[in-house]
TIMAR-633217 format. One line per field, with one value per residue (C-alpha): residue number from 1; x, y, z. Coordinates in steps of 0.001 Angstrom, whole numbers, plus 500000, padded with zeros to 6 digits. Layout:
N
seq NUM_...
px X_...
py Y_...
pz Z_...
END
This chain:
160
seq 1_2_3_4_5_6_7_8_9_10_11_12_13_14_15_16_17_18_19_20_21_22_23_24_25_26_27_28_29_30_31_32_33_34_35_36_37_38_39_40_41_42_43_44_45_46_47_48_49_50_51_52_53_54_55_56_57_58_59_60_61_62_63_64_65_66_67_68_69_70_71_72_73_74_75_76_77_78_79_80_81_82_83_84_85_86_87_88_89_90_91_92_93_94_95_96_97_98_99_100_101_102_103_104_105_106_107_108_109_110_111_112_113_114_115_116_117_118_119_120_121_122_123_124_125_126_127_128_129_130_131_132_133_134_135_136_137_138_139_140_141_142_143_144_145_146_147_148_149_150_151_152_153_154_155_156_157_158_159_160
px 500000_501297_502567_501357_498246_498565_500189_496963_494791_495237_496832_495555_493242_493600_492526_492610_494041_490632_489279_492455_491355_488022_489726_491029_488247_486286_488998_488962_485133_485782_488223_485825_483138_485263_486863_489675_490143_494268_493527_490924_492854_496082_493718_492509_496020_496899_494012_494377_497997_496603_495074_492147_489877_486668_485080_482827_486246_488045_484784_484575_488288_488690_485396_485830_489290_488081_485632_488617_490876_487420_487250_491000_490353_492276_489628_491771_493178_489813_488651_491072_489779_486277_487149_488605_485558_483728_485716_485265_481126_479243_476138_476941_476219_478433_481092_479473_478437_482195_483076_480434_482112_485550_484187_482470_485966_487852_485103_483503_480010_478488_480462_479330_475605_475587_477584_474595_471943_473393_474110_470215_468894_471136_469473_466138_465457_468657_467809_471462_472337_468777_469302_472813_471572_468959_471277_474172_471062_469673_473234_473682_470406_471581_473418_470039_469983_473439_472709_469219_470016_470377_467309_465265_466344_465025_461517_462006_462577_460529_457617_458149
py 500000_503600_504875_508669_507083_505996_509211_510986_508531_508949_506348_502481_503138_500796_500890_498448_498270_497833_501288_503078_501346_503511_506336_506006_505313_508154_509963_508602_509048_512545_513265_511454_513603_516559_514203_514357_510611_510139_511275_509170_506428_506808_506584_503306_501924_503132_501345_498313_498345_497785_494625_495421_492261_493855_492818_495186_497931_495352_495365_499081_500202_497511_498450_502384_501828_500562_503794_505294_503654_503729_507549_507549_505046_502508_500116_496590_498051_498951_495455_493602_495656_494967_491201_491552_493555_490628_487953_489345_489808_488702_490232_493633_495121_498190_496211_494533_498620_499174_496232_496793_500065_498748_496024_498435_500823_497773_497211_494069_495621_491861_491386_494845_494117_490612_492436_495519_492659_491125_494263_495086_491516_491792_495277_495858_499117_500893_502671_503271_499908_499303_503444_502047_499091_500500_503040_500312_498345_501350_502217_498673_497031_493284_492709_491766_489067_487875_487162_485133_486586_490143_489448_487543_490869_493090_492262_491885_495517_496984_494672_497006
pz 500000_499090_502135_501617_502940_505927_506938_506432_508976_512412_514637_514694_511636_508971_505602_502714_499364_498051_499992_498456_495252_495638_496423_492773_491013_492481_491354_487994_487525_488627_485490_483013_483790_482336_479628_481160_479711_480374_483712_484448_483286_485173_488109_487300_486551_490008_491657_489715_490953_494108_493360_495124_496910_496163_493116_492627_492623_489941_487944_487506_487510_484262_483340_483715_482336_479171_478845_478687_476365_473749_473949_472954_470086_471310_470924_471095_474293_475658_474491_476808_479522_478926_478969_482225_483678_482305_483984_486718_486601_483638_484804_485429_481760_481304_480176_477610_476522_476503_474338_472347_471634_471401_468727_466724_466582_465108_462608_464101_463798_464315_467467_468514_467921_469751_472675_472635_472627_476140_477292_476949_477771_481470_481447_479267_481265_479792_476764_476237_474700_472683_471015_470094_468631_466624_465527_464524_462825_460737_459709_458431_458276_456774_460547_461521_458405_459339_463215_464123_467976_467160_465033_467845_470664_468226_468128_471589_472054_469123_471295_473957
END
């Protein structure tokens, strides 16, 4: 643990690498908000670092970390990231958002759709990941002939 911060707690207080982790990714989220995306991502490295216990923490520095790396278009980068937010919790669906994202900026605009479908099916009240996919489908309308499951989600939705 960084020492810097157990100077700043008073004496017989102990805090763990996973409530420094936080610490970071507060920080982090703070930076995003004003696109401050290398920022934000130094802040996630640093909590990562950490190798914090709580899963929840992992999920959303790797998961927060990939924002990140999409907004600077480095979408394989941001793709690894996802996969690890993934690993970690494979129903939490803002990292399948992310990857979503990261697929479509390398041109996999199948992957992208399949990864907006469990994104919405985790979630159905998020209209984030259902206005992206009926975006990506109207810009290419024949991914929904390619992929039976995009197909299938999509009258799911449009039955809504």
């Amino acid at each position: 643990m960084h020492t810097a911060h157990r100077t700043l707690l008073p004496q017989g207080i102990s805090i763990t690498n996973s409530e420094v982790a936080n610490v970071y990714l507060a920080r982090g989220e703070v930076a995003e908000t004003e696109e401050q995306w290398g920022f934000a991502l130094e802040n996630y490295g640093i909590g990562l670092s950490l190798l914090p216990k709580d899963t929840k923490t992992r999920y959303f520095l790797f998961n927060n970390a990939a924002h990140c790396l999409n907004a600077l278009e480095l979408y394989s980068e941001g793709e690894s990231y996802c996969r690890r937010a993934i690993d970690i919790n494979p129903t939490r669906p803002e990292a399948y958002g992310n990857l979503a994202v990261s697929r479509h900026g390398q041109g996999n605009l199948r992957g992208s759709a399949l990864c907006l479908v469990e994104a919405i099916k985790i979630n159905p009240s998020d209209e984030r990941p259902v206005r992206l996919l009926k975006q990506l489908l109207t810009d290419h309308p024949t991914l929904s002939l390619q992929c039976s499951q995009i197909a299938c989600e999509l009258e799911v939705i449009e039955g809504r």
